[in-house]
N, C-alpha and C positions, 0 to 999 in steps of 0.2 A: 504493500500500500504506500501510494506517497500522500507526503504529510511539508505543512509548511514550511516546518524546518529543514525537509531538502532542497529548499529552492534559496539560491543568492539573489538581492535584489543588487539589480544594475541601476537602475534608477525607480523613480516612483512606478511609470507603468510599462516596467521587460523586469522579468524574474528568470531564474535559470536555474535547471536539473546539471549539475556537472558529470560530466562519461566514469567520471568515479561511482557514482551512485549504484551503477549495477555494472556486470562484467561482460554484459554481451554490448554495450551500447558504444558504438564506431564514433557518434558527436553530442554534444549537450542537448539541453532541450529545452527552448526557449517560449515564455509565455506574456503575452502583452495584453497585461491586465494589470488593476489596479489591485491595493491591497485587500478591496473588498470582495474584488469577483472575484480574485486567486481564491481566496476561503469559501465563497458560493462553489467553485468547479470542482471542490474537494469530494464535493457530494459524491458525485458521480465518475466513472472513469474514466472521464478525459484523461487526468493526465499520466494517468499508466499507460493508456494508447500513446502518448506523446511520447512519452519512454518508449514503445515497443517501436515509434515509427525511426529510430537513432539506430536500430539494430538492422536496418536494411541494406544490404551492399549498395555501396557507390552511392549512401548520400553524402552532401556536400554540409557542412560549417554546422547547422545544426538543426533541426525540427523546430515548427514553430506554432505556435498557436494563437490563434486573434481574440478577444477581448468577446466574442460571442460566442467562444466552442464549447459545448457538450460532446455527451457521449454518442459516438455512432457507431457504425460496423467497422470494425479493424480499428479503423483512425477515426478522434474527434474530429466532429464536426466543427468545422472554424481550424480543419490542417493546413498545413502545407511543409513540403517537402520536395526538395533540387536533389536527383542522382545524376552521374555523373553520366554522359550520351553512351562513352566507351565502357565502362568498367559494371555502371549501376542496371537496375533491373526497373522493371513497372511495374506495377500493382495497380491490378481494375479496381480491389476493395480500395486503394487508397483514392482513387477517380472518384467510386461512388456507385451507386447503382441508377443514377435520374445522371444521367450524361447530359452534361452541358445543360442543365439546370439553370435558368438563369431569368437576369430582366430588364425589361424593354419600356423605356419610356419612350412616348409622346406628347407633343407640345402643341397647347390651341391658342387660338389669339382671345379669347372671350374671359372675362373676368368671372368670380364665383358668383355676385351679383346677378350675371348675366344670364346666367348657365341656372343657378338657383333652382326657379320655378320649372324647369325642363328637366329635373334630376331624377325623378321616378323613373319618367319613360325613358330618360337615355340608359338607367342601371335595368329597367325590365326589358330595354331591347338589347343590352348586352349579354345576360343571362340567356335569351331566347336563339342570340345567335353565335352565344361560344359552348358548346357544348364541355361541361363539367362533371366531375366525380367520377369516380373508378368504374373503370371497362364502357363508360359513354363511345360514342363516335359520332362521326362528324358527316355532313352532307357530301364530303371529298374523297372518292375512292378512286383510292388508285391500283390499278391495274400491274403486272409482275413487271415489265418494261419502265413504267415511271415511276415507281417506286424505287428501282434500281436507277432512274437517274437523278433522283430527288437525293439519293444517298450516296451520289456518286458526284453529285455536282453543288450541293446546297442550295442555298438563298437564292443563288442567280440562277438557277434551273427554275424555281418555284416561278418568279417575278416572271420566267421567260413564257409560262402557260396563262400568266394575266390575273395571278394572285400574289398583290402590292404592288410596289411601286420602287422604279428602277436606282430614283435618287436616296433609298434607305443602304444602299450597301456600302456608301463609304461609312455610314454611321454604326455598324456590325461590325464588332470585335471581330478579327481575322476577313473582314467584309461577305461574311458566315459564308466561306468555302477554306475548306484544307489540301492542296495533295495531296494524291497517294491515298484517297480515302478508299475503299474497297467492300463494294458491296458482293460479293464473294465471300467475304471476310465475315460476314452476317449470316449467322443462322436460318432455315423456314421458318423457324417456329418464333424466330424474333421479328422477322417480318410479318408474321402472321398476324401479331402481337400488335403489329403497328399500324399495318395497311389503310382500318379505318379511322384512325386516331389523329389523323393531322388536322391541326385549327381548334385542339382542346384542351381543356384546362389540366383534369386532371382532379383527386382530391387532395386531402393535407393541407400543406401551407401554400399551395398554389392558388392564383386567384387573381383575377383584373378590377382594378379598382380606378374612379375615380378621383382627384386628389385635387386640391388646390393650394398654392405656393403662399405660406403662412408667415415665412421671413428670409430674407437674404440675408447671406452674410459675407461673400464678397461679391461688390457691386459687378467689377469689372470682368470677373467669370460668367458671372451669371449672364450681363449681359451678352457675349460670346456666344454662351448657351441657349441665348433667346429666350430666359426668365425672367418675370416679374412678380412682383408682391402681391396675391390674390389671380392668378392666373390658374385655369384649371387645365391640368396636365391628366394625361393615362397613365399609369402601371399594368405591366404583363409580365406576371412571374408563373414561368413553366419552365418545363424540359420535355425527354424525349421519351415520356410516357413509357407505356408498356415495351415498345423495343428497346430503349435502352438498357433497360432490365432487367430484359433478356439477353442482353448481350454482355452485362454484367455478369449476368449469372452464369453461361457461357463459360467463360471465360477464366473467372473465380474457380469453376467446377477444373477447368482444366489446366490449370498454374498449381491449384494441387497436387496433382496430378504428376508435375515436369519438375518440384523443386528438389525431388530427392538426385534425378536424373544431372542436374544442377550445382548439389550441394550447398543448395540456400535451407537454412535452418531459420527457425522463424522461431518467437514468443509465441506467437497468435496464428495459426491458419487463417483467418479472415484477412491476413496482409497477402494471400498466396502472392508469390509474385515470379518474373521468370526476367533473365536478363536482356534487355533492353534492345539488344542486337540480334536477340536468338530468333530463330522464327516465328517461337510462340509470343514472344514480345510485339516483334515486328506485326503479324495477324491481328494482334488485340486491339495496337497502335492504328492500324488499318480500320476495324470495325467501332473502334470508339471513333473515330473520326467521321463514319457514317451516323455514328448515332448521334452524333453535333450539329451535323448539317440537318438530321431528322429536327431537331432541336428549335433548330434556326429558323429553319421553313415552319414548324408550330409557330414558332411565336412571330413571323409574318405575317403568315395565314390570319392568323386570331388579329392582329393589327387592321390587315387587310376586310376583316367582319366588323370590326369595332368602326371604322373610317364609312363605313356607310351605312352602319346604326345611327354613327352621328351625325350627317349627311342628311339621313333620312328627320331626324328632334329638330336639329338647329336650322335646316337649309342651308342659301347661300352666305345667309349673315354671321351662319358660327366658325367660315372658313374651314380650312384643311387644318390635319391633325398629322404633324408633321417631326420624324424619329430625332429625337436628339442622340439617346445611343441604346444600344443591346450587348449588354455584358452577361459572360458565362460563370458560374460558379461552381464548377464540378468540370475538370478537365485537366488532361495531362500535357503542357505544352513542349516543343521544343527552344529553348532560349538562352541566348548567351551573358552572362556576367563574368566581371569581374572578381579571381576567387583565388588568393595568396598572389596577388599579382602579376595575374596571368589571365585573360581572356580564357572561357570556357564553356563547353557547351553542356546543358544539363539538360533535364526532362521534366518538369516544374509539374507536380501532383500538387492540383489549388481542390480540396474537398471541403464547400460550403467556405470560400474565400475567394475574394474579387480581384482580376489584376487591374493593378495602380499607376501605370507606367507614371514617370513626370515629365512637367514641360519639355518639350524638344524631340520625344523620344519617334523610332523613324515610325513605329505602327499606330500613332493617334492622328486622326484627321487633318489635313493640314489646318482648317479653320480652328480646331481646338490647340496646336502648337502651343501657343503661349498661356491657355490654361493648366493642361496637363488631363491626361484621360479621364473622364466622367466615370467615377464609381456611385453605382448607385444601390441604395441600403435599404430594402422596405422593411417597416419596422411589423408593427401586428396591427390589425385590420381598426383600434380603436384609440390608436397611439399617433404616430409620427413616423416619416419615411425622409430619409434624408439623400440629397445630391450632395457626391462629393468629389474630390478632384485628387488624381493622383502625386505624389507628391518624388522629386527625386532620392529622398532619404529611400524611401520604399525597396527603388535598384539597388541598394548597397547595401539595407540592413535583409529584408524581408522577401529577395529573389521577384520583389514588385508587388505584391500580394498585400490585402486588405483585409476587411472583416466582411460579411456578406450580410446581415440582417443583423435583428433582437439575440434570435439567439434563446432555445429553448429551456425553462428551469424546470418541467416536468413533460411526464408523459404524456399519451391522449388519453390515455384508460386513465390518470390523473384526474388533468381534466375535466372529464366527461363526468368524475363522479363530485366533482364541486361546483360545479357549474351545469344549471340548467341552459339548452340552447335558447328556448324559446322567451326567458327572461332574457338572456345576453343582448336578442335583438331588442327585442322593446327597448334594453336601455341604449343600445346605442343608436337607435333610432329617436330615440329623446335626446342625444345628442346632435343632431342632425345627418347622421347617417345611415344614408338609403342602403337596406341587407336586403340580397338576391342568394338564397342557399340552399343547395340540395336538398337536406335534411339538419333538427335541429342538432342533431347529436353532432356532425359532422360540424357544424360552427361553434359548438363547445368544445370539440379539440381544441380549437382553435384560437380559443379566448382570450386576449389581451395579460391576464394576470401567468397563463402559461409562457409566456416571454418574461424575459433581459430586459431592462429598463434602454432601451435603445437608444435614449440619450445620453446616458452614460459610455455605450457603447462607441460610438462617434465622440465622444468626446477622450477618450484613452490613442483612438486612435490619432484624433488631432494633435493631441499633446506630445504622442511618440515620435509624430514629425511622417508617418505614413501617408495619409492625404488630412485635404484639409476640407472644412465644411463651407459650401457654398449657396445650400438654402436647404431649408427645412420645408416637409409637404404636410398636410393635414387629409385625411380621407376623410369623403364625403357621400362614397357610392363603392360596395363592394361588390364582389359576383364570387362568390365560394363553392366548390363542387359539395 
């Protein structure tokens, strides 16, 4: 068990497990929290996971953890982890099973005043036209041919049969296409899994909400970003549904399978992992990278049905709803840093962690350049969700990586048994927040006090110098599977 006293504080918010602590661990293990959440995550297993993630061949400096990690499979939630391209391996459990999990803001010209009295029917025609909750699908079938080129080509495949719109791809992390991605490399049964699923939400903490901008805090980003004080913006937080899932599980099942073959010895099976180069690496590497572009294309798609829900509430006067950015939170990237003074390429496992690039860097928009990459943080359906911006500290300390939301302090069977749903809504709907939800059980998972105080959260990360905050959102209209 670890316990307070094995962490050294470095400063108020980065604590550290030293490779002394146990005998298998290759680097430290660092956590960016303050001293109140360090003692919150004691709870739970984070950070034994965080110790087991040090024991993996070929990672680099040290494991780390964001300031909203719990416990998940293999690895806390809020990891991240650099192996090394040549020598380290990959782990699907450390990816994740919801591949490229992520979320997608949109930007309108209409104030909340504006928008106001039209907020029923814009959250009851988002509900009717994104389809939610487990094993839902969607009015888009696709067929064994474009399915394999939806997963072979992403975003710009999807835009190119006339679902979105072509000026969202430079605003897409990776501008949601990879090489090399291989749909081959994909199960049947995970295509099967997915075939009708694109354009949906999904249940859990997935969900499209409306939101409008409560405060800025720097002027000159925000403007950049096209923000204003009371402007009503979109949220779309998904992933890659039932295919990714499958291709985790896949995958997981067969890294098993290869580490004795290997000679990777693990703490946890649930890290299975296989080396980086090896085939069954390289395959996995291949199929998550279809599962991202699956990813992508969801959260177009759904963009693409919310844009002419609202089209359809406001007409010509509410203007277009137009992408400021789509960032992934469950993905293993390729990327280079600087690591003992040496340029180096590694394999960046971000599970439930946002990357932050800073100003300048070559893959953020040219128009964003002088802010630095838009991280964005939804907080819980009855709280606050925050823009933020990546910051150059991030490259040097943190392999670029951020925190990704609130950040969960119980389970849903938690929950579910202190919270009624059906009270939840009424109060937040006495709030002025319009609830569109499957069922109520399913929105008492989901309930505000089951989070991390997320302004807290955002605020360890400002302090640490990772990104900085650039406006705060209020939600005003949910849609929950």
């Amino acid at each position: 068990m670890v316990q307070k006293s094995d962490f050294k504080k470095i400063h108020d918010y980065l604590w550290e497990i030293p490779k002394t602590f146990r005998a298998d661990m290759r680097v430290p293990a660092r956590a960016y929290v303050d001293e109140k959440q360090l003692e919150e995550s004691l709870r739970d297993r984070s950070f034994e996971q965080l110790v087991n993630l040090t024991t993996l061949p070929g990672i680099q400096k040290y494991s780390i953890a964001m300031p909203d990690v719990h416990e998940g499979y293999g690895s806390p939630i809020g990891g991240v982890a650099a192996m090394d391209a040549d020598t380290g391996v990959i782990s699907p459990g450390m990816v994740g099973y919801d591949i490229n999990c992520g979320v997608r803001m949109l930007r309108s010209s209409l104030l909340y005043s504006e928008a106001g009295p039209h907020l029923a029917r814009l959250v009851g025609g988002m509900y009717d036209a994104v389809p939610s909750g487990l094993g839902h699908k969607n009015v888009l079938k696709l067929n064994a041919q474009t399915l394999d080129e939806v997963l072979r080509e992403g975003a710009p495949r999807l835009i190119e049969m006339g679902y979105g719109d072509e000026r969202d791809l430079e605003y897409i992390e990776s501008q949601g296409h990879f090489d090399d991605a291989d749909p081959a490399a994909v199960s049947q049964e995970a295509k099967s899994r997915g075939r009708d699923q694109l354009g949906t939400i999904g249940s859990g903490n997935h969900f499209a909400e409306a939101e409008y901008v409560e405060k800025i805090f720097d002027k000159e980003a925000a403007k950049i970003l096209g923000l204003f004080e009371n402007q009503v913006t979109i949220l779309i937080h998904t992933g890659s549904r039932g295919l990714g899932h499958q291709i985790a599980t896949d995958y997981i099942r067969e890294m098993m399978g290869v580490m004795q073959k290997y000679g990777i010895v693990l703490p946890d099976r649930e890290l299975a992992a296989a080396p980086f180069s090896s085939s069954e690496g390289q395959r996995y590497f291949s199929a998550m990278k279809a599962g991202a572009h699956f990813a992508w294309c969801n959260r177009e798609l759904i963009a693409h049905s919310i844009r002419k829900v609202w089209a359809d509430v406001f007409g010509a006067g509410g203007g277009s709803l137009e992408l400021i950015y789509d960032v992934a939170h469950n993905m293993a990237k390729l990327e280079e840093y600087e690591i003992d003074g040496k340029k180096k390429q590694v394999i960046v496992h971000r599970k439930g962690a946002t990357r932050s690039f800073g100003r300048g860097h070559a893959e953020i928009p040219a128009k964003y350049k002088d802010v630095g990459q838009p991280v964005l943080i939804p907080g819980s359906m009855g709280t606050a969700s925050y823009v933020l911006a990546g910051e150059k500290r991030s490259e040097e300390e943190t392999f670029a990586s951020s925190c990704h939301g609130a950040g969960r302090t119980m389970s849903r069977h938690q929950a579910k048994r202190m919270v009624s749903g059906k009270t939840l809504k009424q109060e937040l709907e006495k709030e002025g927040i319009h609830i569109a939800a499957g069922s109520f059980s399913g929105l008492a998972e989901e309930a505000p006090l089951a989070y991390k105080d997320v302004d807290r959260v955002v605020e360890v990360v400002e302090k640490a110098g990772i990104a900085r905050r650039v406006a705060r959102l209020k939600p005003i209209g949910v849609v929950k599977g």
